[in-house]
C-alpha positions as CSV (number, residue, x, y, z in Angstrom):
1,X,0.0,0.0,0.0
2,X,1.3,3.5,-1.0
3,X,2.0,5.8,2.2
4,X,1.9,9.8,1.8
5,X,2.6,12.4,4.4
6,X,0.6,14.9,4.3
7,X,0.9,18.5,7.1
8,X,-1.9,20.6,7.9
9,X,-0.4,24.1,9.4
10,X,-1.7,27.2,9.7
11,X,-2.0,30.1,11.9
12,X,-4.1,28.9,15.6
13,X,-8.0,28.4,15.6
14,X,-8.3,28.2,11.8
15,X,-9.7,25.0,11.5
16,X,-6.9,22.5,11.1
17,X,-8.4,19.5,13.5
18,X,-11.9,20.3,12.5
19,X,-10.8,19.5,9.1
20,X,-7.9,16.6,10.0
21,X,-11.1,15.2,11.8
22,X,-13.8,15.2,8.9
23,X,-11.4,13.9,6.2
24,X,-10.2,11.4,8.4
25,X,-13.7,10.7,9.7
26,X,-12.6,11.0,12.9
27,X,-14.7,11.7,15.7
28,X,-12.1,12.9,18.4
29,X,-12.6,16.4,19.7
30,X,-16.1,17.2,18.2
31,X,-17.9,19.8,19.9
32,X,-14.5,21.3,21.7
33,X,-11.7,23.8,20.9
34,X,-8.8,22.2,22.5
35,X,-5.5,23.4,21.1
36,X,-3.1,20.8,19.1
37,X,-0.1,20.6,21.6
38,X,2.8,19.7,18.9
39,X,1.1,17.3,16.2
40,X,-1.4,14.8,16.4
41,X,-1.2,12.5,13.2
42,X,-4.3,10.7,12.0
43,X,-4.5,7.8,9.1
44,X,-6.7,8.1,6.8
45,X,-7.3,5.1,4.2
46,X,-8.4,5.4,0.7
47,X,-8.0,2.1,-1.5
48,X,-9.8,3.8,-4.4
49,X,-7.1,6.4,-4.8
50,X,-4.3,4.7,-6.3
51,X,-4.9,4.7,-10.0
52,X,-1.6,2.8,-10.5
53,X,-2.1,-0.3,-10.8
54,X,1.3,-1.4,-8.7
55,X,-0.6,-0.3,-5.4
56,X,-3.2,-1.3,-3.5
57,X,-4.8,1.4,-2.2
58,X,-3.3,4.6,-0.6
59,X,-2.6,5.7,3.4
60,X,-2.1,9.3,3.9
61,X,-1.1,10.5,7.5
62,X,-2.7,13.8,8.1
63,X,-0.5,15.7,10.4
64,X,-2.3,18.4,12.6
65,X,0.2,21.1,13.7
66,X,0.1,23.0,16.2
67,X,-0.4,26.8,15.3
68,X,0.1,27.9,19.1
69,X,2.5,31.0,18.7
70,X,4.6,32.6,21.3
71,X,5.3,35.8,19.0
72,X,6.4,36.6,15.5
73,X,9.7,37.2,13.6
74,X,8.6,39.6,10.8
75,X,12.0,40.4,9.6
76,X,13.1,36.6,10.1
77,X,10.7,34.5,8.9
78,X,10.5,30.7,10.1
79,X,12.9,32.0,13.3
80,X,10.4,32.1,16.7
81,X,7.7,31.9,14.7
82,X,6.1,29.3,16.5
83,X,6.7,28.1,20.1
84,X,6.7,24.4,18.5
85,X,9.3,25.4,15.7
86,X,12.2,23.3,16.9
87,X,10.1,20.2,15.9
88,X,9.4,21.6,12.2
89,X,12.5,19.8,10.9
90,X,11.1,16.5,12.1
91,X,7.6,17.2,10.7
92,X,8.7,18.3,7.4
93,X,11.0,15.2,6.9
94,X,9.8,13.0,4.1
95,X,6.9,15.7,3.2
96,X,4.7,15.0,0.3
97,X,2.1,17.7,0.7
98,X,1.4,20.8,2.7
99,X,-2.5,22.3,3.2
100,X,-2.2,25.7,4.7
101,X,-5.5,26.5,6.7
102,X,-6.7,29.9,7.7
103,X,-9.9,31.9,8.5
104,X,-10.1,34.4,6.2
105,X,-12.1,36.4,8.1
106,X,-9.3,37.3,10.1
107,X,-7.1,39.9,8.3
108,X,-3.9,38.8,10.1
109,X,-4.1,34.9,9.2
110,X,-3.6,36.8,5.3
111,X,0.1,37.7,6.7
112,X,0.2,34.6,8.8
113,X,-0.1,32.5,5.8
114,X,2.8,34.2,4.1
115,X,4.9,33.1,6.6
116,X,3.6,29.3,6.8
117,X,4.4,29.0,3.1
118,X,7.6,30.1,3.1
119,X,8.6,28.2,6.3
120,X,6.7,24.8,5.3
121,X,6.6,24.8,1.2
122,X,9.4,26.9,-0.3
123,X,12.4,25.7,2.4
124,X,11.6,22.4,1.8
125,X,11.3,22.8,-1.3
126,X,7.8,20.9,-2.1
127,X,6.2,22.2,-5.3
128,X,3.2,24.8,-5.7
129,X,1.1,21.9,-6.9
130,X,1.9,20.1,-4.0
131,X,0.2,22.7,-1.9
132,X,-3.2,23.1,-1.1
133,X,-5.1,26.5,0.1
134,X,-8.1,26.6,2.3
135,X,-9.9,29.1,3.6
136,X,-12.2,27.7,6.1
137,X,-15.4,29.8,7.0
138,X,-16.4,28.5,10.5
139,X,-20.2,28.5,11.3
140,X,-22.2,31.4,11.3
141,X,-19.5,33.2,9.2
142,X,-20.9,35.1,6.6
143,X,-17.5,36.1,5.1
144,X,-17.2,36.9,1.3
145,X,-15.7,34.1,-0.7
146,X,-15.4,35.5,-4.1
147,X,-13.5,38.5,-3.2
148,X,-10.1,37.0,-1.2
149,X,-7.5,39.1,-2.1
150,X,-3.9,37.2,-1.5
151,X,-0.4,38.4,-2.1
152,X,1.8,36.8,-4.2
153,X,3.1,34.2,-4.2
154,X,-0.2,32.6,-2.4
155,X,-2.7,34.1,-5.5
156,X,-1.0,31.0,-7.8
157,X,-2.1,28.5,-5.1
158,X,-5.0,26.1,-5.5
159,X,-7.6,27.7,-3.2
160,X,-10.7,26.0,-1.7
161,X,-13.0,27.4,0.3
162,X,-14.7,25.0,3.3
163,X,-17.8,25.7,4.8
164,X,-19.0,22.2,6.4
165,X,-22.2,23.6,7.4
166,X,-23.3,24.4,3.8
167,X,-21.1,22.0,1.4
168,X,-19.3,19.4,3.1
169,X,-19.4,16.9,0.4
170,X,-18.3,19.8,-2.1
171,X,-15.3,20.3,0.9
172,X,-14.5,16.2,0.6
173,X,-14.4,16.3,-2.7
174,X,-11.8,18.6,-3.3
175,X,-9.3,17.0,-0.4
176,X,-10.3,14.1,-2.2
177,X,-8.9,15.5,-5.5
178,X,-5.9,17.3,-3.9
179,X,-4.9,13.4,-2.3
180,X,-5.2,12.1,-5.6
181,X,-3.0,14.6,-7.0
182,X,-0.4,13.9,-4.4
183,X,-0.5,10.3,-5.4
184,X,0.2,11.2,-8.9
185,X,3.1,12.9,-7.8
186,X,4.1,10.3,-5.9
187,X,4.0,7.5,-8.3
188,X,5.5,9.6,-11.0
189,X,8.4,10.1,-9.1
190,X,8.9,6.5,-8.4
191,X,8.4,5.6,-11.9
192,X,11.9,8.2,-12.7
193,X,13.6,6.6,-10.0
194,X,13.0,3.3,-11.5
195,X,13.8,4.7,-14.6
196,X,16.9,6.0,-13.7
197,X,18.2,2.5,-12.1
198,X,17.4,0.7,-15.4
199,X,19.3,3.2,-17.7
């Protein structure tokens, strides 16, 4: 079975473990806002998703970070950005995707963002495609959804909007296409390795 890694940061209270747990169809937590101390990793099986026939199925590991901040380094980013930074070399070890969460009715998780991208996607480096946008609207928010203005270099981004209250299945089925994505990445670069050890 094909195994991806796959990181959900963001800036704190955006969303990420009400959105670990409903892709994962998880139940722990509902109801509750209890900060993610660290990372809390859930599976989350999908035997359908592996179009290549060489697998059986596909299990991605959706890793909730922590977005608990202690203050922020404007002029530095990715130094004391977040109190849980000294673990971010572990977590981003072996990467294969990265879905940066945010509320977007908070003008300061627009700047927050910037910073997660750079820190999480371009240091690694993972590609753009490998990179997944949401901007999750929590209930009762009546934010605007066609008029999100992000900087560059977030505006060339796939960006979903999540509203579980009005679409979920809509939300699923974009993760669902953003896993499959990864996958294709994923087999595509073990088809140049085994390429590359023939030739």
């Amino acid at each position: 079975m094909l195994k991806a890694k796959v990181l959900l940061v963001g800036p704190r209270e955006s969303g990420k473990s009400v959105l670990a747990n409903f892709v994962s169809e998880s139940t722990e937590g509902i109801g509750s806002y209890s900060p993610t101390q660290g990372v809390r990793i859930l599976e989350y099986e999908k035997p359908s998703l592996n179009g290549n026939s060489k697998g059986t199925g596909c299990r991605f590991e959706l890793w909730d970070c922590s977005g608990d901040q202690n203050y922020h380094s404007y002029h530095f980013p990715c130094v004391c950005f977040s109190r849980f930074e000294t673990c971010w070399p572990a977590l981003m070890k072996d990467t294969h995707g990265v879905i940066i969460i945010f509320n977007p009715d908070l003008p300061s998780h627009l700047k927050e963002i910037e910073m997660w991208y750079s820190c999480f996607v371009q240091q690694q480096p993972l590609l753009d495609s490998q990179c997944l946008l949401v901007a999750h609207h929590k209930p009762g928010s009546a934010g605007d959804t066609e008029n999100l203005s992000l900087a560059y270099p977030l505006n060339k981004l796939k960006l979903i909007h999540s509203n579980l209250e009005e679409d979920p299945e809509d939300v699923r089925m974009e993760f669902i296409k953003y896993f499959k994505s990864i996958i294709t990445l994923i087999n595509e670069s073990r088809e140049r390795e085994e390429m590359s050890i023939i030739s």
